[in-house]
N, C-alpha and C positions, 0 to 999 in steps of 0.2 A: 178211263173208260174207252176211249179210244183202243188201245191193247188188246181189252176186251172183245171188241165191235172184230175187229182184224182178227183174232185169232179164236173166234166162233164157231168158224166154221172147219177148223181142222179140231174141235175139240169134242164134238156133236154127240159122241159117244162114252168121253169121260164125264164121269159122273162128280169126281172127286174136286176137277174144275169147275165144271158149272155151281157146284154146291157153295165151292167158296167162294167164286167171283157173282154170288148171287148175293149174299150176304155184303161183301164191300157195297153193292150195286142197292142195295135197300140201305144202305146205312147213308149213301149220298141221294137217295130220293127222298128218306125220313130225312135228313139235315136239311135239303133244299126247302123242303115244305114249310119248315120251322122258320127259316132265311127269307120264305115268301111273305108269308106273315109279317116278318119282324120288317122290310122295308116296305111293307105297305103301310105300317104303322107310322112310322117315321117320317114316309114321304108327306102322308095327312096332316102329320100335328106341323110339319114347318111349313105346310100350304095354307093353313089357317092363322097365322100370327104376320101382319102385314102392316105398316103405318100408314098415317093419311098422309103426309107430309112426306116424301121421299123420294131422291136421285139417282141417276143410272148408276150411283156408287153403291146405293143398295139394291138393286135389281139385279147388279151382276152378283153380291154377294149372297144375293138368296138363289139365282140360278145356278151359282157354284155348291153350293149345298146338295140343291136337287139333283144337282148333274150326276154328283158323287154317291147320290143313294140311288135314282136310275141305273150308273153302271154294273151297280152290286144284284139290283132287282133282275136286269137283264140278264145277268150272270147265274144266278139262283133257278129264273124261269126255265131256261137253255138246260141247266143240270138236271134239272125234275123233269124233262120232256125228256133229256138222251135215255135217266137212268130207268125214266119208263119200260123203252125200246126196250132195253138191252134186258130188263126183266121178264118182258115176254119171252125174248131170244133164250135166254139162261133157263127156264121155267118149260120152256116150249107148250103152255096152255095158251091152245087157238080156238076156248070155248069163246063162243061169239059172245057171250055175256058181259064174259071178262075184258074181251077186247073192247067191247061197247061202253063198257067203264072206264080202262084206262084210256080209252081216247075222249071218252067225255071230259076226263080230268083235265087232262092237255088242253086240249079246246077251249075247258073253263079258264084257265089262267093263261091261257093268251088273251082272252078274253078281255078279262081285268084287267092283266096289262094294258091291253089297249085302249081301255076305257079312264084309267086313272093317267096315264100319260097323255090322253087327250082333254082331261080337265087341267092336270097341270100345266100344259103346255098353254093353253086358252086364258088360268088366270095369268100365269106369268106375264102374257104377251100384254094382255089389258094393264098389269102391273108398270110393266115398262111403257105404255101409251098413257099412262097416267102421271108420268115421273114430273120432275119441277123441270128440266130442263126438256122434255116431249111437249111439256105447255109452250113451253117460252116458244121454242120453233112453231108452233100451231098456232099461237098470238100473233108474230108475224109475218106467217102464211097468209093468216085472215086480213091483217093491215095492210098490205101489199095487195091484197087483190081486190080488197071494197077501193082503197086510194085509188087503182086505176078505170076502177068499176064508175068510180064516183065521175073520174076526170073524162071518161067521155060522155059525160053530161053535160059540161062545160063546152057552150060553144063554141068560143074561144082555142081551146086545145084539141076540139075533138078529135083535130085529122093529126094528131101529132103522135108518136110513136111511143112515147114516156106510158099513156095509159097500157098500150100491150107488154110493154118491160115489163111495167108495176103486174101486170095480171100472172103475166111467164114467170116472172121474180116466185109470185105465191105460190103456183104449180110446184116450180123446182122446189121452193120448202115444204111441201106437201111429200112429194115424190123423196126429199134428202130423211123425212122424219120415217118416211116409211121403211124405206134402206133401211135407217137405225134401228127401229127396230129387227128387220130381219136378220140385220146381224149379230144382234145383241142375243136372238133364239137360237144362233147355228151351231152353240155345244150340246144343247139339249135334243137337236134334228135326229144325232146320228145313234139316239134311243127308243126311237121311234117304233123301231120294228124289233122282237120277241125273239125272232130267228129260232122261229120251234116249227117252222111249215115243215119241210123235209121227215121230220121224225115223226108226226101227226099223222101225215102221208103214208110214210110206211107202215105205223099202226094201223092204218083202214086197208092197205094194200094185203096184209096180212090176213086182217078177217075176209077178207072179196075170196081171196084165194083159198082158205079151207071154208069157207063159210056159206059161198056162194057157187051156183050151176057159173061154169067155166069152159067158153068158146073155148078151142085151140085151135091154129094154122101154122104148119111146118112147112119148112122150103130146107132146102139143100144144108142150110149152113143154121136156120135160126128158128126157136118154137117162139110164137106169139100168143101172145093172151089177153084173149080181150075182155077188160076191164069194166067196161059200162056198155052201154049200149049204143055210144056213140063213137067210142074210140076202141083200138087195138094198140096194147103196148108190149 
């Protein structure tokens, strides 16, 4: 699609190109959509089946899973937003209706994207705050820091230093379980984001530009267009 996108612009008048590289170009926006579907489905049913009893051994092995159907959803969203573009681009229909649809689509399924990877990201994280071995550290976080809670009650030890250990002691295990988990989430981080803005962007830039009353400023070297009412680009 890339090939495409690059060599659009020297083809603007064949017809025989556009016709065919329109047809590839709807065969991987109809594939994507099907691809959308099918890891949304996938990622739901393994986000629902979780035990009560379970270790960072299974946390990593169900984040391993997600990760692997993320990468694919990530990749699916990205291909239905390029082969959007390149559909307008090959089609050259700048009815604002049309564009007003295909950039709703876009918009919709980044959408979703972002909404199903922020539920899955949320149970997981609670998943792993839940694990046998997140208790144990949390157990004694808390023992360490009532014991020194407790020992400057004691008048005897109060001015002694053992009770601020004991309280720092529980901090640090607080602070060590929180690490753990944020590192236990950092393969799932870098799915976070759709990486469909750019091509969403262009789609509106498109309709502004045949669609919309259009400032222009020329100087020596550069025409400008300004795009909203706050900005010139």
């Amino acid at each position: 699609m890339t090939d495409v996108l690059n060599n659009c612009k020297y083809n603007r008048n064949n017809e025989k190109y556009k016709t065919a590289n329109h047809i590839k170009v709807l065969d991987i926006k109809q594939s994507s959509e099907q691809s959308i579907l099918f890891y949304r489905k996938q990622i739901g049913e393994k986000m629902k089946s979780k035990a009560f009893l379970h270790g960072d051994k299974d946390v990593k092995a169900k984040l391993k899973k997600i990760d692997s159907d993320f990468e694919g959803y990530q990749l699916t969203v990205y291909l239905h937003v390029f082969a959007s573009f390149l559909e307008v681009m090959l089609l050259e229909n700048f009815d604002s209706g049309y564009l007003n649809a295909a950039g709703k689509k876009v918009n919709d399924n980044a959408l979703h994207y972002r909404e199903l990877y922020t539920t899955c990201y949320n149970r997981i994280e609670q998943y792993s705050q839940s694990s046998l071995e997140s208790h144990f550290v949390k157990g004694l976080s808390v023992i360490s820091s009532s014991a020194g809670k407790t020992m400057t009650k004691v008048p005897v030890i109060s001015k002694s230093q053992v009770d601020e250990a004991l309280i720092e002691s529980g901090n640090k295990l607080k602070r060590f379980n929180s690490k753990r988990t944020t590192f236990t989430m950092k393969p799932l981080m870098k799915h976070q984001d759709s990486s469909i803005r750019q091509f969403a962007d262009s789609i509106d830039t498109v309709n502004r530009l045949y669609n919309e009353p259009l400032e222009m400023l020329v100087d020596e070297e550069n025409i400008y267009f300004a795009l909203s009412e706050h900005s010139i680009d």
